[in-house]
C-alpha positions in Angstrom: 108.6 126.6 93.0 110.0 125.6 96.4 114.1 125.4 95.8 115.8 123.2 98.6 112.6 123.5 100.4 110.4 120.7 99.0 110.8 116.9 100.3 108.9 114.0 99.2 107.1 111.6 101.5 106.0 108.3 100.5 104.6 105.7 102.3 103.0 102.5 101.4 99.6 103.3 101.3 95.8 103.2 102.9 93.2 101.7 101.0 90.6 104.6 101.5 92.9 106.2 98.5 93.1 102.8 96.6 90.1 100.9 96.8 88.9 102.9 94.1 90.9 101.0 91.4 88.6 97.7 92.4 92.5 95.8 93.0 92.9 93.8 95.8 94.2 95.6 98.7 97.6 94.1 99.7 99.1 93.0 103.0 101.8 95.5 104.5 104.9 93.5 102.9 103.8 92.9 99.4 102.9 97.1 100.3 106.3 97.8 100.7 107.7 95.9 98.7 105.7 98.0 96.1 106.7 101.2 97.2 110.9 100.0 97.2 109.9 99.9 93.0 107.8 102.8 92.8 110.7 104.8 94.5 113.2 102.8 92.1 110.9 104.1 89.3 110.6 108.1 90.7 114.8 108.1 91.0 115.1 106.6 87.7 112.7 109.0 85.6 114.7 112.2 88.1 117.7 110.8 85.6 115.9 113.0 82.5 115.9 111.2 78.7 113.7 108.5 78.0 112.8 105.6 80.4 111.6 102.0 80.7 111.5 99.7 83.6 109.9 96.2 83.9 109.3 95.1 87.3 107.3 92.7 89.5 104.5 95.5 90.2 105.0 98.5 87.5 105.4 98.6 84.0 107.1 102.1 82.6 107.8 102.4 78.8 109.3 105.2 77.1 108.3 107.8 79.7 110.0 111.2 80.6 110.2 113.8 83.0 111.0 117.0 80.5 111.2 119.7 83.7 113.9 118.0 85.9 115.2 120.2 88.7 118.2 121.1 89.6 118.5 118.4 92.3 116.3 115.0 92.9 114.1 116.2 95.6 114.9 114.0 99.1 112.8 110.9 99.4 111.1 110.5 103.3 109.8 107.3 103.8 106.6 107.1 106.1 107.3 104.4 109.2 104.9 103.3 112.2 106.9 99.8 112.4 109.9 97.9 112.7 109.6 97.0 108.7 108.9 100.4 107.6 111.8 101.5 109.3 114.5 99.1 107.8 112.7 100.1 104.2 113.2 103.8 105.1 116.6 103.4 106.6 117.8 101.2 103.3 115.6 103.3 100.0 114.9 106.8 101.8 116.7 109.9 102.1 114.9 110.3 105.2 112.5 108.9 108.0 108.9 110.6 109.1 106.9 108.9 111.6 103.8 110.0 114.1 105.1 108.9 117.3 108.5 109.7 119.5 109.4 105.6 119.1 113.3 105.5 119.7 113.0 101.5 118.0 111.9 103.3 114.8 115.4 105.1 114.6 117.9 102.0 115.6 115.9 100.4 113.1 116.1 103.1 110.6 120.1 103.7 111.3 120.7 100.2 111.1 119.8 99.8 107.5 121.3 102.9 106.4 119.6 105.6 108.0 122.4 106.8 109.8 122.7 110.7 109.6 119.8 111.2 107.1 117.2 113.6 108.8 114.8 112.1 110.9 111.1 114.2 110.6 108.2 113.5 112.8 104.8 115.2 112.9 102.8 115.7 116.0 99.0 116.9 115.8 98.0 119.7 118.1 94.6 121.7 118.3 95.1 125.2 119.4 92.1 127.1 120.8 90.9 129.5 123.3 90.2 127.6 126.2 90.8 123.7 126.5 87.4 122.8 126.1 86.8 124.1 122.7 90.0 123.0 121.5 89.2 119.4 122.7 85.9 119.5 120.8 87.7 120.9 117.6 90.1 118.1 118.5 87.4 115.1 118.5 85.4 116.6 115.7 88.0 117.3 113.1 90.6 114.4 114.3 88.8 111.8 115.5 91.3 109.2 113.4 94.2 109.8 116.0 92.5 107.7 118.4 91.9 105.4 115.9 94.5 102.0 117.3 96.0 99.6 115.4 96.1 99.6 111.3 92.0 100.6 110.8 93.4 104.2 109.2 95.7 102.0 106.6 92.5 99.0 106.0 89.0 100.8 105.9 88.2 101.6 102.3 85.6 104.5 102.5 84.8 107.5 104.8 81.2 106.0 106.2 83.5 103.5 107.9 86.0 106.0 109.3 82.4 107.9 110.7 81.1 104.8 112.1 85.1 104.4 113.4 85.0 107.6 115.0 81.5 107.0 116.8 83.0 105.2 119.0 85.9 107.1 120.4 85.2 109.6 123.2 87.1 113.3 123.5 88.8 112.1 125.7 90.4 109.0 123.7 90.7 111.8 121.4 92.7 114.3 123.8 95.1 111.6 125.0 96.5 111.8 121.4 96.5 115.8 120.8 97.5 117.9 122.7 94.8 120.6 122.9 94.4 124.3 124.9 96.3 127.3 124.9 98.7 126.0 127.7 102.3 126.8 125.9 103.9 124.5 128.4 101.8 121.1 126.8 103.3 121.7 123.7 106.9 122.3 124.4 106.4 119.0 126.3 105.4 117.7 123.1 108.2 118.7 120.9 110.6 117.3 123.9 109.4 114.0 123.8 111.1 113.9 120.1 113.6 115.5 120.5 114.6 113.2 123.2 113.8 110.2 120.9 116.1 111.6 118.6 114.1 114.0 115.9 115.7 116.1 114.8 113.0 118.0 112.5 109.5 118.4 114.5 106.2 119.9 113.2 102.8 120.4 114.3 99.6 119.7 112.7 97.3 122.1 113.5 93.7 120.3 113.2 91.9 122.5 114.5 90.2 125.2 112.1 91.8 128.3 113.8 95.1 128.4 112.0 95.9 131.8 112.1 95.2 131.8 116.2 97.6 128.8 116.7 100.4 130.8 114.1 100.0 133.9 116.5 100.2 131.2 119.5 102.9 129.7 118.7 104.8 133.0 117.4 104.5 134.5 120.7 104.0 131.5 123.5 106.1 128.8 122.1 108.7 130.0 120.0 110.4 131.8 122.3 110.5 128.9 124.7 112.3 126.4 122.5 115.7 125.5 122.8 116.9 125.8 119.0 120.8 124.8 120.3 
């Protein structure tokens, strides 16, 4: 459906998707180590015929992908740390990451990362005036001022609400930028670009998507240095 325009992301997980299984939820290196076999397993099952694999996490027998495409989709690998960044560098066909952290990408090109495309996503809230996107901003994103790994550890949404109690729109606006100021969001994009991005998009969170679209057509496009 989407020739040469479709890449895989992967990451190694958050429990508020997994808890539901009733397994214990892992530390971040058995986590990875986890996702270096499930993408072993996705690359081997892209070969087409009939597959097994035995491994220290996952147990495939006789399985089989009968609609390959034409070419394996590229593998991103998610990274907020040092580790994730080796494991993308060394298993991914790519990096994506949330923050402009130049460390992510010597650690990414040192394993093997070198030249592969390096994606990051910034979140934005387009609105009218600053004060209503802020709002939007705290009310539909609270999770971006969320610090440390909570987003990867709490298990259900009550938590994440009781989470987001506590941060202010103002913790909030710190994280996203938020208004219809063009110039806040070309800063944006340069911070990573000069980190060393060199694919950049923006999540819209707030629920005005077709005002950011016409925002961004006519305010920021223009602006951008696409050299």
């Amino acid at each position: 459906m989407l020739p040469g325009r479709f890449i895989l992301g992967v990451g190694s997980g958050e429990n508020l998707n997994e808890h539901i299984l009733g397994d214990h939820w892992p530390e971040s290196d058995v986590r990875h180590e986890m996702l270096e076999e499930a993408v072993e397993v996705i690359r081997l099952l892209w070969r087409g015929d009939q597959q097994s694999h035995y491994g220290d996490y996952y147990t495939v027998e006789n399985a089989r992908i009968y609609t390959l495409p034409d070419e394996p989709p590229p593998i991103a690998v998610a990274a907020g740390g040092s580790k994730a960044a080796e494991l993308a560098g060394r298993i991914g066909d790519g990096l994506v990451a949330t923050s402009p952290d130049k460390e992510l990408k010597l650690e990414f090109e040192k394993a093997g990362g070198k030249g592969k495309p390096w994606h990051a996503e910034a979140p934005v809230c387009w609105a009218e005036s600053e004060a209503k996107a802020r709002g939007a901003a705290c009310e539909y994103w609270p999770t971006a001022a969320f610090t440390g790994e909570l987003s990867q550890v709490l298990p259900v949404p009550a938590h994440f609400e009781q989470v987001a109690k506590m941060v202010s729109e103002e913790d909030v606006a710190k994280k996203i930028v938020c208004g219809p100021d063009p110039e806040r969001y070309l800063a944006k994009i340069n911070e990573y670009v000069e980190a060393g991005f060199d694919h950049v998009w923006l999540h819209q969170v707030g629920p005005d998507q077709e005002g950011f679209f016409r925002f961004f057509e006519k305010e920021v496009f223009p602006k951008l240095d696409r050299e």
